[in-house]
DSSP file (Angstrom, degrees, kcal/mol; ACC not computed):
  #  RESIDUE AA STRUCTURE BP1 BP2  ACC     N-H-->O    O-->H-N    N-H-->O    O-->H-N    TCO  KAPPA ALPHA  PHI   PSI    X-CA   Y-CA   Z-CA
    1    1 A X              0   0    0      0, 0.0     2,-0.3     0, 0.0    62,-0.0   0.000 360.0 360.0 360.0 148.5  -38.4  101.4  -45.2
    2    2 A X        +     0   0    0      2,-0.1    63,-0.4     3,-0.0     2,-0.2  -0.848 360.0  68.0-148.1 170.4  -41.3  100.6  -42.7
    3    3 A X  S    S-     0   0    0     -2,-0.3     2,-0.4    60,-0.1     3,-0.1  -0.764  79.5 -37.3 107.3-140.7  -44.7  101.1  -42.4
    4    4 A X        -     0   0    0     -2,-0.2    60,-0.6     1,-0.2    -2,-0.1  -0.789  64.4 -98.4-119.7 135.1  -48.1  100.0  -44.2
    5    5 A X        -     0   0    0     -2,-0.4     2,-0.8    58,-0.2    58,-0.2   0.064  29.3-146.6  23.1 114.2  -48.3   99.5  -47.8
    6    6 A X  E     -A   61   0A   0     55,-1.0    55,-1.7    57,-0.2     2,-0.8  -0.751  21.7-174.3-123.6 109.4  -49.8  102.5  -49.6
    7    7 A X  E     -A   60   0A   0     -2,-0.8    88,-1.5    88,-0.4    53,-0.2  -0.738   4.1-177.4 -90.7 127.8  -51.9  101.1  -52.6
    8    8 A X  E     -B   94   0A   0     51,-1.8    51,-0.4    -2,-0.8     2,-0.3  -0.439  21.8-147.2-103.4 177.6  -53.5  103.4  -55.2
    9    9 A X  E     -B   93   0A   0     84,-1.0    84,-3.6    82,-0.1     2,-0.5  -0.867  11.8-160.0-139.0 155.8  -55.7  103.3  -58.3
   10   10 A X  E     -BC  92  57A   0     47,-2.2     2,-1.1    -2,-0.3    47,-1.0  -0.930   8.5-173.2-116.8 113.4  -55.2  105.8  -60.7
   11   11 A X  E     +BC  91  56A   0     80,-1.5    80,-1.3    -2,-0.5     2,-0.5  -0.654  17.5 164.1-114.8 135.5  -58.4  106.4  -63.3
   12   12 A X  E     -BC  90  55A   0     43,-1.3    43,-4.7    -2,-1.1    78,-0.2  -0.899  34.2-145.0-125.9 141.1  -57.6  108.6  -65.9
   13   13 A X        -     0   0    0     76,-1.9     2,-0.3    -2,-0.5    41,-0.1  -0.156  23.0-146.9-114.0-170.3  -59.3  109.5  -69.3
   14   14 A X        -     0   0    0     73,-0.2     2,-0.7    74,-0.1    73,-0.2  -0.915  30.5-104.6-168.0 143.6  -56.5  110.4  -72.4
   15   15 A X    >>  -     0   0    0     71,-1.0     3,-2.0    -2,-0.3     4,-0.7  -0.682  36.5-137.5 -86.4 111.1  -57.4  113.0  -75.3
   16   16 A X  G >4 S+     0   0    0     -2,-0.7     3,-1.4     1,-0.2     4,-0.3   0.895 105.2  64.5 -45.8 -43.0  -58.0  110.0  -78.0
   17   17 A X  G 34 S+     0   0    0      1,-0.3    -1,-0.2     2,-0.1     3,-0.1   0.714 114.3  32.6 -55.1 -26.8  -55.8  112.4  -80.6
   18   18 A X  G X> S+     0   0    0     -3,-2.0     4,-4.3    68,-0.2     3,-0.7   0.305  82.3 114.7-121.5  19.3  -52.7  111.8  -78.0
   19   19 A X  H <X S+     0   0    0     -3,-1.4     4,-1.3    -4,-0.7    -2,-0.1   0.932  81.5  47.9 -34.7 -77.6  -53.6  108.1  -76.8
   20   20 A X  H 3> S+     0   0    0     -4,-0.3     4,-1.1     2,-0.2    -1,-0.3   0.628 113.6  40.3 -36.3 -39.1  -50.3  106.9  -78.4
   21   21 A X  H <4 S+     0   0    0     -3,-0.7     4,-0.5     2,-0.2     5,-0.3   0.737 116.9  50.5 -97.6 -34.7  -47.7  109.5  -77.2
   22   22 A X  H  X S+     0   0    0     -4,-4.3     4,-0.8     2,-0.2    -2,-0.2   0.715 107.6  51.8 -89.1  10.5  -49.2  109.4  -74.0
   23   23 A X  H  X S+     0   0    0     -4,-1.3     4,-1.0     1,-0.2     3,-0.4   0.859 114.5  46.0 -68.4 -77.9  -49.1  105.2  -73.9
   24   24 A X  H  X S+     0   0    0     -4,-1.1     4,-1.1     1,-0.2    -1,-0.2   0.733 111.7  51.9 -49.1 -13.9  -45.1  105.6  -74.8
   25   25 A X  H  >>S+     0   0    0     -4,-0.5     4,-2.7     2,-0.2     5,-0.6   0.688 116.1  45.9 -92.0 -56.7  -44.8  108.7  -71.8
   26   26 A X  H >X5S+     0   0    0     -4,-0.8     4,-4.8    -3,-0.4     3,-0.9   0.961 104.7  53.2 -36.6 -91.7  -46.4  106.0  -69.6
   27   27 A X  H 3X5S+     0   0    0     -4,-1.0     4,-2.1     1,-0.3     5,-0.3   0.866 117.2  43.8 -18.7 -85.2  -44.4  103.0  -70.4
   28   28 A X  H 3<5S+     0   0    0     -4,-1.1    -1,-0.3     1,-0.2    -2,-0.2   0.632 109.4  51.1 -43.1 -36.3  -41.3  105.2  -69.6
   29   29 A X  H XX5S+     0   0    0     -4,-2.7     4,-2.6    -3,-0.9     3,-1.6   0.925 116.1  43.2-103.9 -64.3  -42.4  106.8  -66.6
   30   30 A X  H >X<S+     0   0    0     -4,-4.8     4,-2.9    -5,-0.6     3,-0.8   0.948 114.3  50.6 -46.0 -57.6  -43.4  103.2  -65.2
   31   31 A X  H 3< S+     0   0    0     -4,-2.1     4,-0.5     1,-0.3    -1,-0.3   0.502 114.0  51.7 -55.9  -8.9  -39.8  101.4  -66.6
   32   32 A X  H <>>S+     0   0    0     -3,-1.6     4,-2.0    -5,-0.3     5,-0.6   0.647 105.7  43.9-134.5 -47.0  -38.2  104.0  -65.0
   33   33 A X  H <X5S+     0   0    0     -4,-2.6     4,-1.2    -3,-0.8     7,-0.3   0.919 109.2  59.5 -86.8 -34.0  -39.4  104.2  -61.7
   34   34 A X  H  <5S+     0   0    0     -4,-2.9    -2,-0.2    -5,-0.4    -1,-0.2   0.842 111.3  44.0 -35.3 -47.9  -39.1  100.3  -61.5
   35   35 A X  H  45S+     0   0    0     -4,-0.5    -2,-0.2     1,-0.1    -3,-0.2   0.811 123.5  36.6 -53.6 -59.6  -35.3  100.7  -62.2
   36   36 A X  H  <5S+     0   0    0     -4,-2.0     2,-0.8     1,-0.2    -3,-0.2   0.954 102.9  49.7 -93.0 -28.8  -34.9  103.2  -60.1
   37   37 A X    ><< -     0   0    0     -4,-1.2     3,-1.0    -5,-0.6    -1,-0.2  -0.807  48.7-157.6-116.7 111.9  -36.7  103.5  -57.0
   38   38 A X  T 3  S+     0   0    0     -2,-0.8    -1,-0.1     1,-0.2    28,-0.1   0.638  87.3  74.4 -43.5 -31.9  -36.9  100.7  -54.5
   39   39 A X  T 3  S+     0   0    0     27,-0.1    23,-0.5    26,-0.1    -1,-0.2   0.810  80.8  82.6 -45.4 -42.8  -39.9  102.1  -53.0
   40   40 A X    <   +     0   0    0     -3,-1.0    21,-0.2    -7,-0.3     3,-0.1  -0.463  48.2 173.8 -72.8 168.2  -42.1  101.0  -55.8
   41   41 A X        -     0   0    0     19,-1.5     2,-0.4     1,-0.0    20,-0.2   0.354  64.6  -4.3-127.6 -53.9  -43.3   97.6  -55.9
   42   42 A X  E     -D   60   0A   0     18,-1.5    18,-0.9     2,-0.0     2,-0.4  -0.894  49.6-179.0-157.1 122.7  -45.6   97.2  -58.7
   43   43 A X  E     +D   59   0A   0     -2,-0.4     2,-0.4    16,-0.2    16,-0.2  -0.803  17.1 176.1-129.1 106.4  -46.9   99.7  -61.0
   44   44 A X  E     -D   58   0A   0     14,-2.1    14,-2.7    -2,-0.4     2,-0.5  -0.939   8.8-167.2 -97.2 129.7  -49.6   98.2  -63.9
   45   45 A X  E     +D   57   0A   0     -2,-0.4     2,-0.3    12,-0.2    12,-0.2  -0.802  10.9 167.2-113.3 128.6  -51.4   99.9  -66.4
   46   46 A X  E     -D   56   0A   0     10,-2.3    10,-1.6    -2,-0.5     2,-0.5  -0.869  19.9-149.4-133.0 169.6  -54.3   98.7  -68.4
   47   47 A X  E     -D   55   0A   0     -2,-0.3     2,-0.8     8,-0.2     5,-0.2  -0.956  34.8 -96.3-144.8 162.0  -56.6  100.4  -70.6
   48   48 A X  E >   -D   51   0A   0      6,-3.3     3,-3.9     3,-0.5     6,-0.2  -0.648  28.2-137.9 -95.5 107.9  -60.3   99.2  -71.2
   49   49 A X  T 3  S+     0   0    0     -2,-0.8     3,-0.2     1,-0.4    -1,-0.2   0.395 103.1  44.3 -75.8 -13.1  -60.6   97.2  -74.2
   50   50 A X  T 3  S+     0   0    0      1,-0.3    -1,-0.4     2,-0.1     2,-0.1   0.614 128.0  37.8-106.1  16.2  -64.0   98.6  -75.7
   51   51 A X  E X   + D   0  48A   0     -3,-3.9     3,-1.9     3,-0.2    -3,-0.5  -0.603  59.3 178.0-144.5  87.7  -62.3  102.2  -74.7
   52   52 A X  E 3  S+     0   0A   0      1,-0.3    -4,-0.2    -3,-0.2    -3,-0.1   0.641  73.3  73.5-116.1 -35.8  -59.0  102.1  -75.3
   53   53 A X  E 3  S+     0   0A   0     -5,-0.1     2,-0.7    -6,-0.1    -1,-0.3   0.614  85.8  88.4 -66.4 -10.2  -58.9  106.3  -74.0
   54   54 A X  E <   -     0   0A   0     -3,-1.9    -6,-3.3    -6,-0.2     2,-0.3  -0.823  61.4-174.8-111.5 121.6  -59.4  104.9  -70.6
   55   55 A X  E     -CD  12  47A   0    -43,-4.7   -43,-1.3    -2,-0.7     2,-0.3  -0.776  10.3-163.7-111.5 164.6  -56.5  104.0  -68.7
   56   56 A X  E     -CD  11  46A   0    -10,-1.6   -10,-2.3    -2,-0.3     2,-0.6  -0.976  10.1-167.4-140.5 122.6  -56.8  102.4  -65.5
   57   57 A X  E     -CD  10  45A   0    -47,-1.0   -47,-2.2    -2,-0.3     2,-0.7  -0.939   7.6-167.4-136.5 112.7  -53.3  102.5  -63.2
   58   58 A X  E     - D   0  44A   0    -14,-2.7   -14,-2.1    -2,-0.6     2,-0.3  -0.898  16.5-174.8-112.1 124.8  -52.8  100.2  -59.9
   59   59 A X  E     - D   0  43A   0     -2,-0.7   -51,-1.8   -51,-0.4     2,-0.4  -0.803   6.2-167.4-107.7 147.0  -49.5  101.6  -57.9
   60   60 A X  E     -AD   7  42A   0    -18,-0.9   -19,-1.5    -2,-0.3   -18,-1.5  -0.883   5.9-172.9-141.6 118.7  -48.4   99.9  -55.1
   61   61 A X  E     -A    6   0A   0    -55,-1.7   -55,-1.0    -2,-0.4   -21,-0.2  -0.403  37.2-121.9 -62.8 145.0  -45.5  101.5  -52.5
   62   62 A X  S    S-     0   0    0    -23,-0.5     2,-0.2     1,-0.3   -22,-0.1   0.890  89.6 -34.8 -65.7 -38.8  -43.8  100.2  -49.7
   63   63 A X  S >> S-     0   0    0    -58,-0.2     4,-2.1   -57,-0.1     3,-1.0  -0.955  70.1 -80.4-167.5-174.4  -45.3  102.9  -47.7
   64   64 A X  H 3> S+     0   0    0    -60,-0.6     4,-1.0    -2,-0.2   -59,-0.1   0.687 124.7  61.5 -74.6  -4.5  -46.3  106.3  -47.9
   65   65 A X  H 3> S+     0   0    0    -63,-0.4     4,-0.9     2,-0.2     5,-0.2   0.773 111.5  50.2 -83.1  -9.0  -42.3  107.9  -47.3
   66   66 A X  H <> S+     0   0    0     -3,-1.0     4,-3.8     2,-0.2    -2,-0.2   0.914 112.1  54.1 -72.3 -48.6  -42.0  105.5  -51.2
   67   67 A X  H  X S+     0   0    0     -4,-2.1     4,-0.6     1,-0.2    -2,-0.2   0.783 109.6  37.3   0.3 -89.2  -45.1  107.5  -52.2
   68   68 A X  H  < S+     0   0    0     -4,-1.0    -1,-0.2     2,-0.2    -2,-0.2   0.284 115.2  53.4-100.8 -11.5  -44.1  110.6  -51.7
   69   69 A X  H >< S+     0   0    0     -4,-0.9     3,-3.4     2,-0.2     4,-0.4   0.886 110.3  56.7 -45.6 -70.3  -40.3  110.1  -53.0
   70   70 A X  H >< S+     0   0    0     -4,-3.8     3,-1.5     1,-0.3     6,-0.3   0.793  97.1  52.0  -3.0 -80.6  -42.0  108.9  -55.7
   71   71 A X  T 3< S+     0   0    0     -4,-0.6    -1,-0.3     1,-0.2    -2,-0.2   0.509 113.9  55.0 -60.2 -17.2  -44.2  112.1  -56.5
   72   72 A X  T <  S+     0   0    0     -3,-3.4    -1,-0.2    -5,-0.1    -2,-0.2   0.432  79.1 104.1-117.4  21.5  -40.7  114.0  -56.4
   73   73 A X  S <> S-     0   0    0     -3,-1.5     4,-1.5    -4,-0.4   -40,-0.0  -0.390  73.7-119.3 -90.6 179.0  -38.5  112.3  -58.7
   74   74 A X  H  > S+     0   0    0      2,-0.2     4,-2.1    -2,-0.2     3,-0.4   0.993 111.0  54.8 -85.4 -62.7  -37.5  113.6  -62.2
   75   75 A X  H  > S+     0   0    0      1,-0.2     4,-3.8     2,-0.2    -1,-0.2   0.903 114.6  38.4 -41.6 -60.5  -38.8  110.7  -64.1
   76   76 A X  H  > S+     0   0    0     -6,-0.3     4,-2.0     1,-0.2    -1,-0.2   0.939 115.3  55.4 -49.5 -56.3  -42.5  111.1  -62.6
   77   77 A X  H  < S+     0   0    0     -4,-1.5     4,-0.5    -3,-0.4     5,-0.2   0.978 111.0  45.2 -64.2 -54.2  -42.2  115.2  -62.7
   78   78 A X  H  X S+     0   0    0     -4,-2.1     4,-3.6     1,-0.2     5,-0.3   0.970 111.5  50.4 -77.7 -43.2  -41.4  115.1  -66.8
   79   79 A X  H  X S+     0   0    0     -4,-3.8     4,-2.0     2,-0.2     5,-0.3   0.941 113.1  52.0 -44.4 -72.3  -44.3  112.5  -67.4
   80   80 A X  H >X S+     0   0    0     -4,-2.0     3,-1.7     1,-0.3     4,-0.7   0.659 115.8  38.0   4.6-120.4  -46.5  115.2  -65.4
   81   81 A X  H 34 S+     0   0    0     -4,-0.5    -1,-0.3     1,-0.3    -2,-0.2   0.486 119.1  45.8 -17.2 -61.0  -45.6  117.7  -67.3
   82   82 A X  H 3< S+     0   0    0     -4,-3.6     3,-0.3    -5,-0.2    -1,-0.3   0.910 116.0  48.1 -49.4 -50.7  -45.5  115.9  -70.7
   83   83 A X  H XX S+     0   0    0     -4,-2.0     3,-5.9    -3,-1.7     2,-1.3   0.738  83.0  98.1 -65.1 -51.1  -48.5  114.3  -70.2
   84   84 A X  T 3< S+     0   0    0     -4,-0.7    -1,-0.2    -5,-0.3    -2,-0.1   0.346  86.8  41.4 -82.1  53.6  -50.6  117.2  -69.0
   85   85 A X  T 34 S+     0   0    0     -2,-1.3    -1,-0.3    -3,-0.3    -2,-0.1   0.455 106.8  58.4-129.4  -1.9  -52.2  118.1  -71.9
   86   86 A X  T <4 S+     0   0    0     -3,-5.9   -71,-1.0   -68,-0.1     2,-0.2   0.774  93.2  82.1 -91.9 -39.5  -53.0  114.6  -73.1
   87   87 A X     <  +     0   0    0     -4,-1.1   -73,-0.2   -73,-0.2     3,-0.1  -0.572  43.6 170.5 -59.2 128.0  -55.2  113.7  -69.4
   88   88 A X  S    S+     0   0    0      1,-0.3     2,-0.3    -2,-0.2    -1,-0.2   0.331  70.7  17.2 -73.5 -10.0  -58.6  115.0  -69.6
   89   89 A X        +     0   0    0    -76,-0.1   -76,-1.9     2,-0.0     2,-0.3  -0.964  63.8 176.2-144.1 141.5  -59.8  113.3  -66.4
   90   90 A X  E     -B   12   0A   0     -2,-0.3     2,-0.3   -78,-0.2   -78,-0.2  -0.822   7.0-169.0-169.5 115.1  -57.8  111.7  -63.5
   91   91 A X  E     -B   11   0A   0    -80,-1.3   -80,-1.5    -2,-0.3     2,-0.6  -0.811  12.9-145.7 -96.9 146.6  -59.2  110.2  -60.5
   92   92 A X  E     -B   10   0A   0     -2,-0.3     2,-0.6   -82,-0.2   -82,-0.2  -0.923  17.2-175.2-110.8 129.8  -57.2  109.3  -57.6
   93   93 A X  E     -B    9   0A   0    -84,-3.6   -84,-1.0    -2,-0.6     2,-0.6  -0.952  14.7-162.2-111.6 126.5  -58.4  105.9  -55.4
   94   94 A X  E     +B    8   0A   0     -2,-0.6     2,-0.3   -86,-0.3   -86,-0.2  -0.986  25.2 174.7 -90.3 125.4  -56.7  105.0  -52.4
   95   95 A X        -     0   0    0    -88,-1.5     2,-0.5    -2,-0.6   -88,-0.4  -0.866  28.5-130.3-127.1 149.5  -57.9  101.2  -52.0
   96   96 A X        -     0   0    0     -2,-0.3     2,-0.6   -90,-0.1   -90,-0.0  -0.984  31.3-111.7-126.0 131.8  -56.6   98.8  -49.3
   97   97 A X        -     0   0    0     -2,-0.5     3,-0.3     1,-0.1   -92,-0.0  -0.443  28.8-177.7 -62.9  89.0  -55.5   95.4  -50.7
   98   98 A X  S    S-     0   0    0     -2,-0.6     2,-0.4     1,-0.3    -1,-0.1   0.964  83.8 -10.0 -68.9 -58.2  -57.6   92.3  -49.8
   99   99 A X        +     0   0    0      2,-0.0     2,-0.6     0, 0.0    -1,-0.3  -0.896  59.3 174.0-147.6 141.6  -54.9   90.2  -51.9
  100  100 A X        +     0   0    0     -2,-0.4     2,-0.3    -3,-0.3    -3,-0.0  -0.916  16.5 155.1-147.2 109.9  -52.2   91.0  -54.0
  101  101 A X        +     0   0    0     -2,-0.6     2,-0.4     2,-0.0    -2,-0.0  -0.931   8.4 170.3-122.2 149.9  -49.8   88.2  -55.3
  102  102 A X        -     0   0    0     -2,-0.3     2,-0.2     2,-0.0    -2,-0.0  -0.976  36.1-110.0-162.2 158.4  -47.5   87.9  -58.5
  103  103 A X              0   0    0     -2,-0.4    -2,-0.0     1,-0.1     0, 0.0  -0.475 360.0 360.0 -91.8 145.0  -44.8   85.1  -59.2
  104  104 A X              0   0    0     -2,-0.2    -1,-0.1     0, 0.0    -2,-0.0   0.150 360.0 360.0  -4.1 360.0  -41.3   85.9  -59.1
């Protein structure tokens, strides 16, 4: 794979009633694309501690052809789908990466 980096941020708001089921839909959907697909690099999710319903998601690709693999695999499609009814807002960021390290 070549090209530029494609970094995202994902902000997204969560129906409080389904916070929990869509945390555990998450979780999998991340573990899953880690495992499977070389393209990803780093996917973290965090949620903001005095609003717990707001989740905050930084994706990082190799490039945009990991991207858009990505966006078509089975894991990603059934989180979609499970998931949309839990999202009540979801913004999409494209950010470019000033520094980005993690240890081994």
């Amino acid at each position: 794979m070549s090209g530029e980096p494609v970094v995202r941020m994902a902000e997204l708001e969560i129906d409080p009633a389904k916070l929990e089921a869509y945390r555990a839909l998450l979780t999998e959907e991340i573990e899953a694309s880690l495992a499977l697909e070389d393209g990803v690099l780093s996917l973290s999710a965090v949620s903001l501690r005095n609003n717990p319903t707001l989740i905050r998601i930084l994706e990082v690709y190799a490039n945009q052809e990991a991207y858009e693999a990505h966006l078509r695999t089975l894991h990603f499609l059934k989180y979609k789908q499970e998931t949309a009814g839990m999202v009540t807002s979801l913004t999409l960021i494209d950010v470019d990466p000033i520094v980005m390290r993690a240890k081994p």
